[in-house]
C-alpha positions in Angstrom: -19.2 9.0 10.1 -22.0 11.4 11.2 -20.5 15.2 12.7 -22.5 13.7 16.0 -21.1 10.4 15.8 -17.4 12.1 15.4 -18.0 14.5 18.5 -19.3 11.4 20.3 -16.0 9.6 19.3 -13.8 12.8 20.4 -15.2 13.7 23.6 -14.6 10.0 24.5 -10.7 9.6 23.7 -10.4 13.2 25.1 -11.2 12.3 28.5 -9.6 8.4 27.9 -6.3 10.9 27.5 -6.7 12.7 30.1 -6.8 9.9 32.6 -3.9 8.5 31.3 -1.1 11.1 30.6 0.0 12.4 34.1 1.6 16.1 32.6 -1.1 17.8 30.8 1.5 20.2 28.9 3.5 17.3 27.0 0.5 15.3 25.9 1.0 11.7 24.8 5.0 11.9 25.6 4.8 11.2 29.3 4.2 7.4 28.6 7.9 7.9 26.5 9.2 7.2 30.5 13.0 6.7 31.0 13.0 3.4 31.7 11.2 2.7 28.2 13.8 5.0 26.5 16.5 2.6 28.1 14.2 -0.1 27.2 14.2 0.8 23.4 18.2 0.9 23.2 18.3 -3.3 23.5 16.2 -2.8 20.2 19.1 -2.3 18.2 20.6 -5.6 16.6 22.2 -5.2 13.3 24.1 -1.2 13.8 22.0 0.2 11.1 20.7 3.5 10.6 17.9 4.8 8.5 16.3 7.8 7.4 12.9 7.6 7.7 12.5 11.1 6.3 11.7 11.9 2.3 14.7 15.0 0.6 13.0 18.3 0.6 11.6 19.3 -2.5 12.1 22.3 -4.3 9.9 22.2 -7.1 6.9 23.1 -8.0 4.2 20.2 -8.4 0.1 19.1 -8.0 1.3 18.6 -4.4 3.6 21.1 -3.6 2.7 24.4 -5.1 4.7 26.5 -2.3 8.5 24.3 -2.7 10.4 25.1 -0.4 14.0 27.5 -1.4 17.3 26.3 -1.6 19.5 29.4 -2.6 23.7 29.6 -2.6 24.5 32.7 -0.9 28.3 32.7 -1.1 31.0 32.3 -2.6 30.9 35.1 -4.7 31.1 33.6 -8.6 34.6 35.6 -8.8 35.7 33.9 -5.4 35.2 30.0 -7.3 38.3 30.3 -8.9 40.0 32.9 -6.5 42.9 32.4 -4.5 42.6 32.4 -0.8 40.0 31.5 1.7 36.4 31.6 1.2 32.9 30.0 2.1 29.7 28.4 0.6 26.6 29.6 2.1 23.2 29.3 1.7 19.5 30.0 3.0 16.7 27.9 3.4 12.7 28.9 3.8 10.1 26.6 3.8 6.0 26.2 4.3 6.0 23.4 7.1 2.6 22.0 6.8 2.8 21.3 3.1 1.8 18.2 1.3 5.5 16.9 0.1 7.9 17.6 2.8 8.6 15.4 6.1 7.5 17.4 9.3 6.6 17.0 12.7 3.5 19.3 13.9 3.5 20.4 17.1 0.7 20.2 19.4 -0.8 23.9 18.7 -1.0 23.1 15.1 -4.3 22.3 15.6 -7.2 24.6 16.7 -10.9 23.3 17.5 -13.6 25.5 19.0 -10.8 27.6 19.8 -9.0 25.1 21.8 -5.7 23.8 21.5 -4.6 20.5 23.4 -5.8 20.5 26.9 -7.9 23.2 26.9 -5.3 25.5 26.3 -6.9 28.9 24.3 -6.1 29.9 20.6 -5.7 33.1 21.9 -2.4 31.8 23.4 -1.0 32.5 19.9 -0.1 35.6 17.7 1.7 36.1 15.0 4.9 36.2 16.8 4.4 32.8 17.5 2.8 30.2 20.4 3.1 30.8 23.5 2.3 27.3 24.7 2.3 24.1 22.9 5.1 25.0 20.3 7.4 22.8 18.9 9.6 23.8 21.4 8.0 21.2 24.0 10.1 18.5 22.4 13.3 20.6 22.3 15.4 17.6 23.5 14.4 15.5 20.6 11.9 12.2 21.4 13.7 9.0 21.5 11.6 5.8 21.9 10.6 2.5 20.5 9.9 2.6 17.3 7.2 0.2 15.5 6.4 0.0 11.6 2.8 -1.2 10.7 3.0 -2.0 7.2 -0.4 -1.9 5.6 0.1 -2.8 1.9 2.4 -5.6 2.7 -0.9 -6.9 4.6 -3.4 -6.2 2.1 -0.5 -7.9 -0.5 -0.6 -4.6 -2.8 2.2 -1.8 -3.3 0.2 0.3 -2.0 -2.8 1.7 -0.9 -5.3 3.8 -3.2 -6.6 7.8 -2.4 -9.3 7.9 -0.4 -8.9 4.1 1.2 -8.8 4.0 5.0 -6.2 1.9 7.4 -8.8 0.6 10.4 -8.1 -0.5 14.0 -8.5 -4.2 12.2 -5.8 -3.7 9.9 -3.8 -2.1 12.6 -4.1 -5.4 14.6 -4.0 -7.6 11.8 -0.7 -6.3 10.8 0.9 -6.6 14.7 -0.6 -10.0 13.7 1.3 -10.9 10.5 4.3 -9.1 11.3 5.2 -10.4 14.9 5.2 -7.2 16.6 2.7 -6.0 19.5 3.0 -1.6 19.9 2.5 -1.1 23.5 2.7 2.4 25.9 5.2 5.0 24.5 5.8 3.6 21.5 6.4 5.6 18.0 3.5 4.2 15.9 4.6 4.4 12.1 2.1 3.7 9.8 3.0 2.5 5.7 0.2 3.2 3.6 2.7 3.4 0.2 2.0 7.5 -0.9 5.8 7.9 -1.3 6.1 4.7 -3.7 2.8 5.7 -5.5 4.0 8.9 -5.8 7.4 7.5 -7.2 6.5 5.1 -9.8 3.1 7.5 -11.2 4.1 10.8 -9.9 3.2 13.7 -7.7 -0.9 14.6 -7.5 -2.8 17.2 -5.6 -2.7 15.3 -2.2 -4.8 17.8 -0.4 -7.9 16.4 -2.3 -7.1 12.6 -2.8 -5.0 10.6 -0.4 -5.0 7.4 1.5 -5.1 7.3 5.2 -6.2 6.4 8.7 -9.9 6.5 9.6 -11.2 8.3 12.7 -11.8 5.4 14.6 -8.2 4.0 14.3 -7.6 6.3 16.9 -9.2 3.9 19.3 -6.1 1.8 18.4 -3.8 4.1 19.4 -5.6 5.1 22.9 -5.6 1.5 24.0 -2.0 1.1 23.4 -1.1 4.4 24.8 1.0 5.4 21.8 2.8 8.4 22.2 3.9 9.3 18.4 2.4 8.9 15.2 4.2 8.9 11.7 2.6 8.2 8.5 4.3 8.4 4.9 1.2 10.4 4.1 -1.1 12.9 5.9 -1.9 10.8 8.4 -5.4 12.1 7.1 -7.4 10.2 4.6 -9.0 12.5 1.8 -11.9 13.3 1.2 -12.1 13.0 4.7 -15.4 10.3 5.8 -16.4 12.6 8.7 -19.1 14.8 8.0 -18.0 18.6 8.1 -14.3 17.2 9.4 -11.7 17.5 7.0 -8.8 16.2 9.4 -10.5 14.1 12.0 -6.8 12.5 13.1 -5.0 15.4 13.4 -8.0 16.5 15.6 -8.3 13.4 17.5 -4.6 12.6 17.5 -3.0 16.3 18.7 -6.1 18.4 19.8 -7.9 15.1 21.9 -5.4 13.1 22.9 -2.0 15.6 22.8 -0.1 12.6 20.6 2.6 14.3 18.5 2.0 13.7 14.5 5.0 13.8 12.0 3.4 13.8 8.1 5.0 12.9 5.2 7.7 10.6 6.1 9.3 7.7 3.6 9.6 4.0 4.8 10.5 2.7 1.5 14.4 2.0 2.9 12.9 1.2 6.4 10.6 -1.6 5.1 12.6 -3.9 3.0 15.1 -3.5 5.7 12.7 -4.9 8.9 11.6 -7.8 6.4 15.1 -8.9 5.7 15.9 -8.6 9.4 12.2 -10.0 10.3 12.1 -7.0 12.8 9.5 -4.6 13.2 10.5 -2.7 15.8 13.4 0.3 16.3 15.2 2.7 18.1 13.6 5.5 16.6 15.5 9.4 17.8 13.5 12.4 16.2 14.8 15.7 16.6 13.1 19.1 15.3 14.5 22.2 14.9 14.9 24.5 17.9 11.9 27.2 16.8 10.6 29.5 20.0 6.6 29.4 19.2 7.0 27.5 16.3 3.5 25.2 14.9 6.2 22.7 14.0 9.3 21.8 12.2 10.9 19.9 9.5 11.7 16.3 10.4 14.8 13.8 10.0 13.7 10.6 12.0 16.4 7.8 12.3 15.7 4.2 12.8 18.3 1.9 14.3 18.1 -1.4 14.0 
């Protein structure tokens, strides 16, 4: 896709979003409306619950060369074995954007002609933190209707290859072969295999090689007025096939249309589980941590079926 056919593309959905969402600060969530929340409870059948996020890793590898630290702060190593009371502790720091760990980005994560979501000016941040936009819009967690798109079980493939694209077309074509229809408000999760690929032939540098929407799938997710999208990759396809645009979603998705992103998730429990059940759709509650001008958090999503 040409730079100009991308802008054209961009300006487009931006003003399609800003018809449609009727509170300019909380983007895409205002079609998540209370009576679709209650509306998403009769979702749950079978009493199951499911992590749909991947464990944090704490190692060094192609795609994670900042891990995130895990370190045991107490008990002392003479307390182990000492009488009386005493208390494990530890301490956790992480880089939230990286390429290995689930996490939600928050709607000032991205930055275009120094513009976040809505107009709202890059200079509304510091390095104290974001004044607007921050993680801490979804503070009370988003609950919702969840919806799995699985694209390999379409294509009849474990999964898909780096640099391969999920279109609008296989978007439909899987609501299609799975039974399921994503409508307003829903939580749009999207399977293109990286976790299982990354399982059975290891970790690589993801930044550079990774499968993922293209651009215009976005048109998908205007049309349906989805509020959410999770992806067990980037979300992002790499190399990117917009011309000077190395994350056209993330800029279409959070900076155009103000539609909350989570990166990195797993849906290799999820999956096998809505075949069995012949169910593609969830109560789905995400909740990030608490973080005053925070560009976004590390993510735990639950399905219940």
């Amino acid at each position: 896709m040409s730079a100009h056919d991308f802008r054209a593309l961009y300006e487009r959905l931006r003003r399609e979003s800003a018809r449609s969402t009727v509170d300019g600060r909380r983007g895409a969530l205002c079609h998540v409306t209370p009576e679709r929340v209650v509306a998403a409870v009769a979702e749950v059948r079978l009493g199951r619950t499911v992590s749909l996020a991947a464990p944090i890793e704490t190692v060094r590898g192609p795609d994670n060369p900042e891990p995130a630290v895990h370190r045991m702060t107490g008990p002392a190593p003479d307390d182990l074995g000492a009488d009386g009371l005493h208390f494990a502790t530890d301490r956790f720091a992480m880089n939230v954007h990286g390429d290995a760990d689930s996490h939600l980005d928050a709607l000032c994560h991205v930055v275009l002609d120094g513009e976040l979501y809505g107009g709202v000016a890059a200079s509304s941040m510091s390095a104290q933190g974001a004044r607007a936009l921050s993680v801490e819009l979804v503070a009370d967690g988003i609950v919702g209707r969840g919806v799995l798109l699985d694209i390999p079980r379409l294509r009849g493939v474990p999964w898909l290859e780096p640099g391969d694209h999920v279109t609008s077309d296989d978007l439909t074509a899987a609501e299609a072969a799975q039974g399921v229809r994503v409508g307003p408000g829903d939580l749009l999760f999207v399977r293109v295999g990286h976790r299982l690929r990354r399982t059975e032939l290891g970790p690589w540098n993801a930044a550079t090689a990774r499968a993922g929407l293209h651009a215009t799938a976005l048109e998908f997710l205007a049309e349906r007025q989805v509020a959410v999208l999770g992806g067990d990759g980037n979300n992002d396809t790499a190399p990117s096939a917009v011309e000077d645009v190395a994350f056209p979603v993330h800029v279409l998705a959070m900076q155009a249309m103000g539609i909350q992103l989570m990166d990195y998730l797993q849906f290799e429990d999820l999956a096998p589980l809505c075949a069995q059940a012949g169910r593609w759709s969830f109560l789905c509650v995400v909740a990030p941590l608490r973080l005053p001008g925070g560009t976004g958090s590390p993510v735990n999503p639950i399905a219940v079926l």
